[in-house]
PDB file of N, H, CA, C and O in Angstrom:
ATOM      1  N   UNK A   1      12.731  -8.217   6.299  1.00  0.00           N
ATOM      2  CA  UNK A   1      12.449  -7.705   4.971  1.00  0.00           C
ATOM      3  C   UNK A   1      13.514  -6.671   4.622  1.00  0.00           C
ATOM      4  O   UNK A   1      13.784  -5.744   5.386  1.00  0.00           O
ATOM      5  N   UNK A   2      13.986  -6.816   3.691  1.00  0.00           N
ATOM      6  H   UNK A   2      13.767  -7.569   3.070  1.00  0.00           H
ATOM      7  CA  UNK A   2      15.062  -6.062   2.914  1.00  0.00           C
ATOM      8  C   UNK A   2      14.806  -4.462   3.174  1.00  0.00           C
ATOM      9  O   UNK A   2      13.881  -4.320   3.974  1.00  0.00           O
ATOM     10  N   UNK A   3      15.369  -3.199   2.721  1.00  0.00           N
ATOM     11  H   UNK A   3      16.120  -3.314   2.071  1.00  0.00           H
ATOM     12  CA  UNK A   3      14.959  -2.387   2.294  1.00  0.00           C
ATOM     13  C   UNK A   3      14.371  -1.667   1.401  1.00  0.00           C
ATOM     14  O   UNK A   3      13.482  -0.817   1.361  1.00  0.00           O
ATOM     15  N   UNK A   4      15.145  -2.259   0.616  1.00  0.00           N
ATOM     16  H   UNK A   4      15.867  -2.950   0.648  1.00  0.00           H
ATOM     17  CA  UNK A   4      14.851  -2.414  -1.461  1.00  0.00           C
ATOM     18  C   UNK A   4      13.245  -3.221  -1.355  1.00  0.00           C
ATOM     19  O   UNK A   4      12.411  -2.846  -2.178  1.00  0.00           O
ATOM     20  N   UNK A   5      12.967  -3.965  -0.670  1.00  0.00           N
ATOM     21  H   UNK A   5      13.645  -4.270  -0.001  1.00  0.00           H
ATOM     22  CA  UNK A   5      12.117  -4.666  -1.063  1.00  0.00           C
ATOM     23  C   UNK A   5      10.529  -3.727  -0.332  1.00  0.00           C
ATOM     24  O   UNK A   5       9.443  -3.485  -0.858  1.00  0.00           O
ATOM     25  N   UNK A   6      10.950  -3.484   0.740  1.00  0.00           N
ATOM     26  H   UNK A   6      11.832  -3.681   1.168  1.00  0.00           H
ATOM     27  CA  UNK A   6      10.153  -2.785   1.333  1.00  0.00           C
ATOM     28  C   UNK A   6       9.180  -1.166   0.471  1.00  0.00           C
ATOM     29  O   UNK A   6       8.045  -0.696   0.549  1.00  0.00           O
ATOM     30  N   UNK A   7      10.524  -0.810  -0.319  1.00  0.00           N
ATOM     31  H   UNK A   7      11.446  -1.192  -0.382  1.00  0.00           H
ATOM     32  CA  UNK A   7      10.774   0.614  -0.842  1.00  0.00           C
ATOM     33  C   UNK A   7       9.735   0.018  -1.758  1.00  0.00           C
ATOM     34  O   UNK A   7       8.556   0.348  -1.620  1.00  0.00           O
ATOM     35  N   UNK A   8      10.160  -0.964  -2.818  1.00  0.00           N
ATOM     36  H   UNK A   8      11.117  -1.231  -2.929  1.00  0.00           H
ATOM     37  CA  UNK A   8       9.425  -1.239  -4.133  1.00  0.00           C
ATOM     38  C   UNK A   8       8.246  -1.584  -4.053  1.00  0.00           C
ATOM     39  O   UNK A   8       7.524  -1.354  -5.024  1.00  0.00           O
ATOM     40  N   UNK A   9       7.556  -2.399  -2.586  1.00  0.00           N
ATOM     41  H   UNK A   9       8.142  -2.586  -1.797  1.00  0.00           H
ATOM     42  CA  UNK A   9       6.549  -2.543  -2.395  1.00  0.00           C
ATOM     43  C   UNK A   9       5.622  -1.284  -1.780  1.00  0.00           C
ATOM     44  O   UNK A   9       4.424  -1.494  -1.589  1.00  0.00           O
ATOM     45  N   UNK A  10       6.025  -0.375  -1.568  1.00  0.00           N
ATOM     46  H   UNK A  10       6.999  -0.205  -1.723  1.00  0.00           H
ATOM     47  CA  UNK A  10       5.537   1.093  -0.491  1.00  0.00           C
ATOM     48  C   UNK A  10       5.277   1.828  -2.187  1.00  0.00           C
ATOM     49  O   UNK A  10       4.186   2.350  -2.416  1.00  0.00           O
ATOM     50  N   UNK A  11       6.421   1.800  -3.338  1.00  0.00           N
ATOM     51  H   UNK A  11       7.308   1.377  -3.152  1.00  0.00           H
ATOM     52  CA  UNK A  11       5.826   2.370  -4.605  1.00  0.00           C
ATOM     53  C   UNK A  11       4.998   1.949  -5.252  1.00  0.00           C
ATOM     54  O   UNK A  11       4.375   2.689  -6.013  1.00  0.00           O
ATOM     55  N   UNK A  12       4.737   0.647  -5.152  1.00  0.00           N
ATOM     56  H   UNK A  12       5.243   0.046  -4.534  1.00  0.00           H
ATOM     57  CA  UNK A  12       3.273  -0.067  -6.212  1.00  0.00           C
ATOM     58  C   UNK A  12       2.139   0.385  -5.455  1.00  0.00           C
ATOM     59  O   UNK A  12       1.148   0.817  -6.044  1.00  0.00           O
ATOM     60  N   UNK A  13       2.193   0.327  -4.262  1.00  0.00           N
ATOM     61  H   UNK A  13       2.999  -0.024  -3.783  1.00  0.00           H
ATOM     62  CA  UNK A  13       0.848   0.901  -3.233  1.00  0.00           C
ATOM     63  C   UNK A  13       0.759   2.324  -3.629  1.00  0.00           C
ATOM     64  O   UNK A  13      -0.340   2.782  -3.944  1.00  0.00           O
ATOM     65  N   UNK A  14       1.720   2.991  -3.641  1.00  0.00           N
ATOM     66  H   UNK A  14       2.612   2.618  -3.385  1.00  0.00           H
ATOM     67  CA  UNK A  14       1.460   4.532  -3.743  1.00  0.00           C
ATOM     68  C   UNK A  14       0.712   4.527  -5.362  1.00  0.00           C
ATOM     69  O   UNK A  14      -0.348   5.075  -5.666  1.00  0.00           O
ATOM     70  N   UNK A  15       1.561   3.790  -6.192  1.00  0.00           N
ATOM     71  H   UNK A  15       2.422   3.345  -5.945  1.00  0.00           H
ATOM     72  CA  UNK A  15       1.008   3.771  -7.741  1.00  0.00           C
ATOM     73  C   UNK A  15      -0.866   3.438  -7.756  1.00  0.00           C
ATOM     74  O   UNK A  15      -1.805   4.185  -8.033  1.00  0.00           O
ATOM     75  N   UNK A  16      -0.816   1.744  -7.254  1.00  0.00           N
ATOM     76  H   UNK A  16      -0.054   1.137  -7.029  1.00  0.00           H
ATOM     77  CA  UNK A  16      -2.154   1.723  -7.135  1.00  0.00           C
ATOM     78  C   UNK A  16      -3.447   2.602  -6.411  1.00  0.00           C
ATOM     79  O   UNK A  16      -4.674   2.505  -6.376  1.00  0.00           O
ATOM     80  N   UNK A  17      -2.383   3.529  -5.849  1.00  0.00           N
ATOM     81  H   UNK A  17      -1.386   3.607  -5.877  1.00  0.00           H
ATOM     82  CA  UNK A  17      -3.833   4.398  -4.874  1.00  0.00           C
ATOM     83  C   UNK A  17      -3.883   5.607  -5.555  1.00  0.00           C
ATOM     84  O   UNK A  17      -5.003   6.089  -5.724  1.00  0.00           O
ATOM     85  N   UNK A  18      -2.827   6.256  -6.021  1.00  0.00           N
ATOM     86  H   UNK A  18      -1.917   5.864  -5.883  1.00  0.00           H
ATOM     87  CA  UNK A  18      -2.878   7.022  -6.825  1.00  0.00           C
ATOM     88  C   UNK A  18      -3.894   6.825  -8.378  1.00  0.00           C
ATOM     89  O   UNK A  18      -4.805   7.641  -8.516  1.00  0.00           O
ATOM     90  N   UNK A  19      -3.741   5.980  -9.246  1.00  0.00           N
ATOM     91  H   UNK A  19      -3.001   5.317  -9.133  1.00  0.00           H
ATOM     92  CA  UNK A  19      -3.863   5.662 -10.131  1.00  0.00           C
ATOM     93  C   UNK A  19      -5.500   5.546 -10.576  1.00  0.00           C
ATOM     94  O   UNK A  19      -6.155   6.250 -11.344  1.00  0.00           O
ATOM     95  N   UNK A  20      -6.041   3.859  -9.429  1.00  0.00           N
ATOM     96  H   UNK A  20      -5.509   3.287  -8.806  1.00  0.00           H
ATOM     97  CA  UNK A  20      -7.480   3.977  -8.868  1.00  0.00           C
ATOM     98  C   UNK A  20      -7.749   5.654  -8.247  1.00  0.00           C
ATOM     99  O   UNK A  20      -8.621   5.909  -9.078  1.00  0.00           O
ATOM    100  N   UNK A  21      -7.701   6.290  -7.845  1.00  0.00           N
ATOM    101  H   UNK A  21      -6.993   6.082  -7.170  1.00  0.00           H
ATOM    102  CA  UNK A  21      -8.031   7.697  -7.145  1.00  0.00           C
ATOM    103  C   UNK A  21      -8.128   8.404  -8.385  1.00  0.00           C
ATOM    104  O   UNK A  21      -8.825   9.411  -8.257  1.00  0.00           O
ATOM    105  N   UNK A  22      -7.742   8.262  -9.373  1.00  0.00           N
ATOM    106  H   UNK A  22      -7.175   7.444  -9.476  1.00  0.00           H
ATOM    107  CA  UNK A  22      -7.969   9.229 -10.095  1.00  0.00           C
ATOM    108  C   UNK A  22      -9.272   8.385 -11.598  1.00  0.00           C
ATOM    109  O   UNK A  22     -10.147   8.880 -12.308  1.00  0.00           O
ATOM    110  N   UNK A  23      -8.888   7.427 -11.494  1.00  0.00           N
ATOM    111  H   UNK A  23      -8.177   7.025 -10.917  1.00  0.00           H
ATOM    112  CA  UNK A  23     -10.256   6.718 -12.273  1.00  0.00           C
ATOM    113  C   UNK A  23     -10.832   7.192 -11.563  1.00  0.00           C
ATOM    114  O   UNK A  23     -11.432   8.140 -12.070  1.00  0.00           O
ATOM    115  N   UNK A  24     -11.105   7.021 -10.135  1.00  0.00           N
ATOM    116  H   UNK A  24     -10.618   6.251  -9.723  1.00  0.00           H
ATOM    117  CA  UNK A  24     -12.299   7.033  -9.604  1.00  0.00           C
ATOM    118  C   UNK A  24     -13.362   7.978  -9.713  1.00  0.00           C
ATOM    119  O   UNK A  24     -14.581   7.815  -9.669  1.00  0.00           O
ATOM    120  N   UNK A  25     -12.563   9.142  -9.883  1.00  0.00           N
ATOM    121  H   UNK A  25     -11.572   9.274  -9.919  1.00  0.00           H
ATOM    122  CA  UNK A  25     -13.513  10.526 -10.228  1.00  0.00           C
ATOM    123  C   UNK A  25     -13.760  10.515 -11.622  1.00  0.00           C
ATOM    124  O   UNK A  25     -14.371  11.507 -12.022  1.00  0.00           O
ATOM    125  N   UNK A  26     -13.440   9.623 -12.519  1.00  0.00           N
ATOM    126  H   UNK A  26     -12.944   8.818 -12.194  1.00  0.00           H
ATOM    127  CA  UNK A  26     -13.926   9.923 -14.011  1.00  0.00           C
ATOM    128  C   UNK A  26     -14.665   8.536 -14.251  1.00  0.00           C
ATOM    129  O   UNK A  26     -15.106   8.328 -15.382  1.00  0.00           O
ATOM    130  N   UNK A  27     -14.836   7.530 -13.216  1.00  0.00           N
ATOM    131  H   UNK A  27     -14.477   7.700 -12.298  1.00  0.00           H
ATOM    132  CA  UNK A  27     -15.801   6.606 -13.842  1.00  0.00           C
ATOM    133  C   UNK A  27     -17.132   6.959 -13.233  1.00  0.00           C
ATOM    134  O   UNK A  27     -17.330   7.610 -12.207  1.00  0.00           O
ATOM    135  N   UNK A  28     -18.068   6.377 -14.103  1.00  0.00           N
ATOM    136  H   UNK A  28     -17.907   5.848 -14.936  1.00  0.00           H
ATOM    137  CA  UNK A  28     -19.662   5.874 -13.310  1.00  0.00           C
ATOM    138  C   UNK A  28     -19.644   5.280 -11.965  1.00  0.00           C
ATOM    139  O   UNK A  28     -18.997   4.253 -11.762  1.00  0.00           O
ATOM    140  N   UNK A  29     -20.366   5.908 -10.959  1.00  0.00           N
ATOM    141  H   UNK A  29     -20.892   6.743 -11.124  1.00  0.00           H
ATOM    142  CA  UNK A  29     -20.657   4.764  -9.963  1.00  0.00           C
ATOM    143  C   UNK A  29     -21.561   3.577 -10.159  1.00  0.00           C
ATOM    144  O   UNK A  29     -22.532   3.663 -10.911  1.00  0.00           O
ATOM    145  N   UNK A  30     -21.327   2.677  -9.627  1.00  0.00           N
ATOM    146  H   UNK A  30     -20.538   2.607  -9.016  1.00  0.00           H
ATOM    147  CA  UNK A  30     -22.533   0.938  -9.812  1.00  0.00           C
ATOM    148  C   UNK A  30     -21.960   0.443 -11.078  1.00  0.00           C
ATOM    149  O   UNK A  30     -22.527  -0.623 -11.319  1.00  0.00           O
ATOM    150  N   UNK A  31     -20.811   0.812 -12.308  1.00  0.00           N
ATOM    151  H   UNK A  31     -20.351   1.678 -12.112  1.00  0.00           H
ATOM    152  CA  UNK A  31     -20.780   0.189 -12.898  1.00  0.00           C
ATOM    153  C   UNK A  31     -19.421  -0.834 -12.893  1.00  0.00           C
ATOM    154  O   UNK A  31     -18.517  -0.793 -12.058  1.00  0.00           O
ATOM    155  N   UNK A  32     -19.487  -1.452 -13.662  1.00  0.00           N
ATOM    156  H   UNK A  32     -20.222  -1.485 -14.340  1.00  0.00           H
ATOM    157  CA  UNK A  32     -18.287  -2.480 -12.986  1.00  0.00           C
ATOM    158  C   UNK A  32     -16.905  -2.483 -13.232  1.00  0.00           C
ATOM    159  O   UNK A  32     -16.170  -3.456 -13.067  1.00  0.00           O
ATOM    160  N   UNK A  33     -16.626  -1.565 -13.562  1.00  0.00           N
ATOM    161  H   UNK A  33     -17.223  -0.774 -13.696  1.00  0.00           H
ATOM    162  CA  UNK A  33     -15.208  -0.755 -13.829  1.00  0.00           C
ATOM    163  C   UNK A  33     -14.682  -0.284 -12.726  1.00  0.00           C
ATOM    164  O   UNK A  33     -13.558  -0.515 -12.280  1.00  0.00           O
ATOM    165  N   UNK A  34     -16.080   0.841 -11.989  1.00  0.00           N
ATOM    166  H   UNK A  34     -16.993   1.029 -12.352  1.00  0.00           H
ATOM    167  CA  UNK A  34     -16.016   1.294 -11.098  1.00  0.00           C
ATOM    168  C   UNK A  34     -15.900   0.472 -10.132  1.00  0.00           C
ATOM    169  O   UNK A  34     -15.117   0.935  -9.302  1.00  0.00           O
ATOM    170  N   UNK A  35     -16.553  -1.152  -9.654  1.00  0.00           N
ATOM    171  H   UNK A  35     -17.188  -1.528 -10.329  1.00  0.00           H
ATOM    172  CA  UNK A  35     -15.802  -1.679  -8.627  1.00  0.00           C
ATOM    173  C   UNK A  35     -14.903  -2.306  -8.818  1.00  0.00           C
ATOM    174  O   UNK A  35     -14.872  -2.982  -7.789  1.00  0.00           O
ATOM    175  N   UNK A  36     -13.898  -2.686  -9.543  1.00  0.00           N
ATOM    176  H   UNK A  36     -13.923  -2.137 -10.378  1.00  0.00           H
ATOM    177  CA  UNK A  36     -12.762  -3.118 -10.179  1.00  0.00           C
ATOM    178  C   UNK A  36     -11.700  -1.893  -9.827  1.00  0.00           C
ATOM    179  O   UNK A  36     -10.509  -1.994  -9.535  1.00  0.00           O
ATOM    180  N   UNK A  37     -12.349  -0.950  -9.925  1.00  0.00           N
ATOM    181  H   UNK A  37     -13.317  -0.868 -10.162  1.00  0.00           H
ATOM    182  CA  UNK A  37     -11.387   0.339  -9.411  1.00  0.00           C
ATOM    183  C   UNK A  37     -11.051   0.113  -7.810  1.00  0.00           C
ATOM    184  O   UNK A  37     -10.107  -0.227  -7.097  1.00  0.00           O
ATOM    185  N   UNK A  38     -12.354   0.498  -7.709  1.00  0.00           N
ATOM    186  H   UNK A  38     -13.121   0.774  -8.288  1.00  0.00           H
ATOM    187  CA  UNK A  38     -12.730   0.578  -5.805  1.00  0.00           C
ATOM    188  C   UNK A  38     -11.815  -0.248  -5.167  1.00  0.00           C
ATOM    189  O   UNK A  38     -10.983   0.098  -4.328  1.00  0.00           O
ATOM    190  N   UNK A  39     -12.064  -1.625  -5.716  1.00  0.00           N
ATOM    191  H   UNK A  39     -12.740  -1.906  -6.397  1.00  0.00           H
ATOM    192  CA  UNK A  39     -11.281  -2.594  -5.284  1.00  0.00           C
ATOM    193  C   UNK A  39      -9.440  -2.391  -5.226  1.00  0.00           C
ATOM    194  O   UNK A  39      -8.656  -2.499  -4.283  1.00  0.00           O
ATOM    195  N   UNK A  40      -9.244  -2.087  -6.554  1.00  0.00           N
ATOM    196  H   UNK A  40      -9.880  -1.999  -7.320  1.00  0.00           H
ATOM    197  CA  UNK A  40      -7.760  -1.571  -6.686  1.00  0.00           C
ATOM    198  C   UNK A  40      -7.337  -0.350  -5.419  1.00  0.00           C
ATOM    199  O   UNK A  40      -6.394   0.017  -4.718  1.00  0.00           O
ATOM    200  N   UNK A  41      -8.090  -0.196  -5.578  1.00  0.00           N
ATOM    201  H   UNK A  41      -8.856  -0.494  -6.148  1.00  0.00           H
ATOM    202  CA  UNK A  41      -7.720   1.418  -4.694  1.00  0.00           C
ATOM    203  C   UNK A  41      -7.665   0.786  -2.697  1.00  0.00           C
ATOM    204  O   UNK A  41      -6.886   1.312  -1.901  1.00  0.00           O
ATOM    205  N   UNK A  42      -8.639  -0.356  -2.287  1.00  0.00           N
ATOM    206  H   UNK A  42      -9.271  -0.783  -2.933  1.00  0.00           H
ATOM    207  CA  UNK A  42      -8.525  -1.086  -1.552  1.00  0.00           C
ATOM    208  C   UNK A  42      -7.316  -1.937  -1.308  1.00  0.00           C
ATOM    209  O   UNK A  42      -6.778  -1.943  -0.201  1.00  0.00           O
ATOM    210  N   UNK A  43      -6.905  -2.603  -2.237  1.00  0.00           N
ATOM    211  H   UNK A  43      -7.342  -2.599  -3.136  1.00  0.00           H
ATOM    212  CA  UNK A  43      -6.092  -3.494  -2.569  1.00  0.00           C
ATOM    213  C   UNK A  43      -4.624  -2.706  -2.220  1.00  0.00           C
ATOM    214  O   UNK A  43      -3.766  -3.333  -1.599  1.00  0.00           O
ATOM    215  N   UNK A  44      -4.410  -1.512  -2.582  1.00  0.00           N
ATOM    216  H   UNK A  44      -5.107  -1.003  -3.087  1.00  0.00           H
ATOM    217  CA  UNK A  44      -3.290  -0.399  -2.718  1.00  0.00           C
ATOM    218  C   UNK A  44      -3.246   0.256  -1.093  1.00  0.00           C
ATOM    219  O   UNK A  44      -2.176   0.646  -0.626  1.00  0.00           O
ATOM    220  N   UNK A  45      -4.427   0.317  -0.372  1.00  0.00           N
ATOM    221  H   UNK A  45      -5.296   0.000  -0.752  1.00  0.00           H
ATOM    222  CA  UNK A  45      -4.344   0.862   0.800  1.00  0.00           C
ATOM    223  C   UNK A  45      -3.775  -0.704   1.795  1.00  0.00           C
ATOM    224  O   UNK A  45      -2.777  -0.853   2.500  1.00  0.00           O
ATOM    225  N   UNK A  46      -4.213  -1.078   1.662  1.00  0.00           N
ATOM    226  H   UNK A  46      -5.024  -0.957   1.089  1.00  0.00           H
ATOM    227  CA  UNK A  46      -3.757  -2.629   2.199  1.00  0.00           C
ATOM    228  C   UNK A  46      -2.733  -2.936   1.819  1.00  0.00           C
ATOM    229  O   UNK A  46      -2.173  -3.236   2.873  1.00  0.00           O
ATOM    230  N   UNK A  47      -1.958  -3.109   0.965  1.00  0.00           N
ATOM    231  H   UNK A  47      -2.414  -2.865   0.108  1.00  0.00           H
ATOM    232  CA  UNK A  47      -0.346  -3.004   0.448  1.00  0.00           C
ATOM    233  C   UNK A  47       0.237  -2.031   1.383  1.00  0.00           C
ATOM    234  O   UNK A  47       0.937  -2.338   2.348  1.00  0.00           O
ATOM    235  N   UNK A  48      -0.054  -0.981   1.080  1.00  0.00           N
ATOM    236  H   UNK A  48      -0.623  -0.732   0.297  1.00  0.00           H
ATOM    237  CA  UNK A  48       0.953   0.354   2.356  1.00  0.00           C
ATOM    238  C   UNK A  48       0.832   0.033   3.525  1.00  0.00           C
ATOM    239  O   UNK A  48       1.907   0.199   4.102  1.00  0.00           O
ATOM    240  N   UNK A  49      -0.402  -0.573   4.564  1.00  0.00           N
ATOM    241  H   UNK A  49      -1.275  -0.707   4.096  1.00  0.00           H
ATOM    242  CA  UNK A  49      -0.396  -0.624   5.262  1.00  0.00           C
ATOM    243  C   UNK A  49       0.121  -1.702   5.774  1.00  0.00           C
ATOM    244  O   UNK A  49       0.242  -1.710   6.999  1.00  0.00           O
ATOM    245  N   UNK A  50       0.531  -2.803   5.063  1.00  0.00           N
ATOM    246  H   UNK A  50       0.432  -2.796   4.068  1.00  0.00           H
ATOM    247  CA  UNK A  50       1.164  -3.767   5.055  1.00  0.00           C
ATOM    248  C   UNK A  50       2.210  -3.769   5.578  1.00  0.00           C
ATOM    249  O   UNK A  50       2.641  -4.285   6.609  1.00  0.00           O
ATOM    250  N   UNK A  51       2.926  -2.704   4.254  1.00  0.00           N
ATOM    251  H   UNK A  51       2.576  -2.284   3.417  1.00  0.00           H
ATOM    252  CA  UNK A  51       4.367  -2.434   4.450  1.00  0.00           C
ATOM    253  C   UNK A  51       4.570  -1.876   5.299  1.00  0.00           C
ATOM    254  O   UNK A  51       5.570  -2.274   5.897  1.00  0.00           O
ATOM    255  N   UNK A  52       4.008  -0.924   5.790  1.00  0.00           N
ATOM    256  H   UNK A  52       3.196  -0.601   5.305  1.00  0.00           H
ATOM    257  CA  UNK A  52       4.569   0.293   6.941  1.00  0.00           C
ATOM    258  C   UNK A  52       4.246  -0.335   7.827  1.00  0.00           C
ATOM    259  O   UNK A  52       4.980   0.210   8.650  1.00  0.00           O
ATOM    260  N   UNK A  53       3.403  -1.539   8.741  1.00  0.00           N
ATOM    261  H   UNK A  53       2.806  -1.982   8.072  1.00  0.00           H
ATOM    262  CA  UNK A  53       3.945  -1.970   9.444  1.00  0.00           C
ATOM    263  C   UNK A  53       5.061  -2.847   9.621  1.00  0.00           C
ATOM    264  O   UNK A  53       5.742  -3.010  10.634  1.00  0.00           O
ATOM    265  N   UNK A  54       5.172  -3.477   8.316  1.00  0.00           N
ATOM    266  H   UNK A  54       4.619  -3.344   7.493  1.00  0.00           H
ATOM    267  CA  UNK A  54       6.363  -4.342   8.367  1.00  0.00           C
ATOM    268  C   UNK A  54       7.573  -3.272   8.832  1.00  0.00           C
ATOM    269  O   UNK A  54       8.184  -3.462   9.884  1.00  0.00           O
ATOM    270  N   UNK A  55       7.861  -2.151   7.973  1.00  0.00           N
ATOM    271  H   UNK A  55       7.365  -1.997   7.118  1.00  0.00           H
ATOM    272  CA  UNK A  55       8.446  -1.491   8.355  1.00  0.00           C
ATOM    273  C   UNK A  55       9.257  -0.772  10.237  1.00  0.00           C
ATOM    274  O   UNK A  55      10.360  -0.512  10.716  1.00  0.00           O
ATOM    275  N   UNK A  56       7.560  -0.756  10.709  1.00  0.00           N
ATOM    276  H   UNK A  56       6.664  -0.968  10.319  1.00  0.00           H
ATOM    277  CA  UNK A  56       7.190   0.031  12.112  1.00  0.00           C
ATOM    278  C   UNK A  56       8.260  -1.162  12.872  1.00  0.00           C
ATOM    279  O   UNK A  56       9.199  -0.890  13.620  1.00  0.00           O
ATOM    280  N   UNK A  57       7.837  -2.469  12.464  1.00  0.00           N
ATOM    281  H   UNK A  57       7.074  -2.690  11.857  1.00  0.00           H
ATOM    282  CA  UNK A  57       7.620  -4.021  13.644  1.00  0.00           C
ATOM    283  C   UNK A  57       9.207  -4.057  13.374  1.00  0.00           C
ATOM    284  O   UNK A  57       9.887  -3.864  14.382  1.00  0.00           O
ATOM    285  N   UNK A  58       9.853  -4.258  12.256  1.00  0.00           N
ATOM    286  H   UNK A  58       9.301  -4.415  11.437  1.00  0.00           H
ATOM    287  CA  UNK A  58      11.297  -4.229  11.754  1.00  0.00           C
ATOM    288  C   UNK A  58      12.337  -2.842  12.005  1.00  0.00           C
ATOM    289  O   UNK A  58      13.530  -2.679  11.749  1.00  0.00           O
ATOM    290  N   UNK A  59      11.427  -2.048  12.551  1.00  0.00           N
ATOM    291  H   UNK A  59      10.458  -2.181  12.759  1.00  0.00           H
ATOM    292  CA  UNK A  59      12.359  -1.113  13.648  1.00  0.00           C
ATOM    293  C   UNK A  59      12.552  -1.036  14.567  1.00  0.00           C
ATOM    294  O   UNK A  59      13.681  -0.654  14.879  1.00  0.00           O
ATOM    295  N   UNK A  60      11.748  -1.292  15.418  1.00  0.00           N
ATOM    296  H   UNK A  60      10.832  -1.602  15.165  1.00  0.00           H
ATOM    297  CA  UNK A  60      11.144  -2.021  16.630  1.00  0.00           C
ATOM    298  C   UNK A  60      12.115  -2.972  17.266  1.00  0.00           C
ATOM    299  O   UNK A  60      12.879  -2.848  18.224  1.00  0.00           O
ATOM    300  N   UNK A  61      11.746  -4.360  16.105  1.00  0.00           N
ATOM    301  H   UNK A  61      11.126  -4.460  15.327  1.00  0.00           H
ATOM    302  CA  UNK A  61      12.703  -5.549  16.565  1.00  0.00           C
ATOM    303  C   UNK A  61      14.054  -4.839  16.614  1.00  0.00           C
ATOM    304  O   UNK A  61      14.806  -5.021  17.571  1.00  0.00           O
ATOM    305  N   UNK A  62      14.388  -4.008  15.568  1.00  0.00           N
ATOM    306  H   UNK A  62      13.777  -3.860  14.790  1.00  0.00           H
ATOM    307  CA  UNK A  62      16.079  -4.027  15.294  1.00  0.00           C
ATOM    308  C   UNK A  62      16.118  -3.305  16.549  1.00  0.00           C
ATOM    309  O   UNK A  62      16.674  -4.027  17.377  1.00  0.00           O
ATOM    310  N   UNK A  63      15.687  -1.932  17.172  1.00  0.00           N
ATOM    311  H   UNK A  63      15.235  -1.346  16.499  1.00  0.00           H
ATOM    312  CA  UNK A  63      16.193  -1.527  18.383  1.00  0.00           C
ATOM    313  C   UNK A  63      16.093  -2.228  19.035  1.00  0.00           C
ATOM    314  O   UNK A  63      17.198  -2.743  19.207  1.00  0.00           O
ATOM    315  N   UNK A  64      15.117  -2.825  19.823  1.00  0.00           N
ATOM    316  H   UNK A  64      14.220  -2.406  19.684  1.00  0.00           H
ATOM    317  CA  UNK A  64      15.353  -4.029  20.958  1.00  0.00           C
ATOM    318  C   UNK A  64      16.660  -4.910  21.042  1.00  0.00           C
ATOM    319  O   UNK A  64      17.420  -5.205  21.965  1.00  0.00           O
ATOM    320  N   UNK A  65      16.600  -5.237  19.570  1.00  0.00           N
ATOM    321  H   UNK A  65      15.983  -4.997  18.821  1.00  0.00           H
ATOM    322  CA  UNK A  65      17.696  -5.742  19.935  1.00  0.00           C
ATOM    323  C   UNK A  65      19.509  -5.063  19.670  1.00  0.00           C
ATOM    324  O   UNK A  65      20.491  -5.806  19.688  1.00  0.00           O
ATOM    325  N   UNK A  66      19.557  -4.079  19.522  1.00  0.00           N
ATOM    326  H   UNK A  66      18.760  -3.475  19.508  1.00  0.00           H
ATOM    327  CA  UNK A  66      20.547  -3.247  20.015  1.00  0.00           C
ATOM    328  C   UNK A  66      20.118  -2.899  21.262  1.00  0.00           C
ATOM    329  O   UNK A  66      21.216  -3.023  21.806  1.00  0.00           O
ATOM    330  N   UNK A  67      19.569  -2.643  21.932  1.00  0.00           N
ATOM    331  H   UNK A  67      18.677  -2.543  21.490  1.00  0.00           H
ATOM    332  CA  UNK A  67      19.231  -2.307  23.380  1.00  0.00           C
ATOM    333  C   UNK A  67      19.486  -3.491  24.485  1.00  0.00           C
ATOM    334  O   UNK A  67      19.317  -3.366  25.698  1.00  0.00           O
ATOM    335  N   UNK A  68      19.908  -4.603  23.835  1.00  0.00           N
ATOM    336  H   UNK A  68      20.046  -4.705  22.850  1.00  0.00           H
ATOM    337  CA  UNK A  68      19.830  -5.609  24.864  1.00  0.00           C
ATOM    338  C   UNK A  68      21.307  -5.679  24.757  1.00  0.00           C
ATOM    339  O   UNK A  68      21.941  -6.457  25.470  1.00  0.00           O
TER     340      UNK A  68
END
């Protein structure tokens, strides 16, 4: 995975968790905005964590293989 690509995907996650996080304190709970949020805000933590391992595994590989 690129860098650029990595970067742009690590900012939509930060956007979506940010974004949902802050609906979240100004909607109703149980109503369905509110899980449409929830979900976003899910959806955004799962994106980062995505990436940052792609990230972790793609540093990883690259030293190994300078090390060999």
């Amino acid at each position: 995975m690129p860098p650029e690509v990595g970067r742009v995907a690590l900012g939509w996650a930060v956007f979506l968790v940010l974004a949902a996080g802050v609906l979240l304190l100004t909607l109703t709970p149980g109503t369905p905005e509110f899980v449409i949020t929830l979900f976003t805000l899910c959806l955004g933590l799962l994106l980062g964590l995505i990436v940052v391992a792609g990230a972790l595994w793609n540093r990883r590989r690259d030293k190994r293989e300078d090390g060999s």
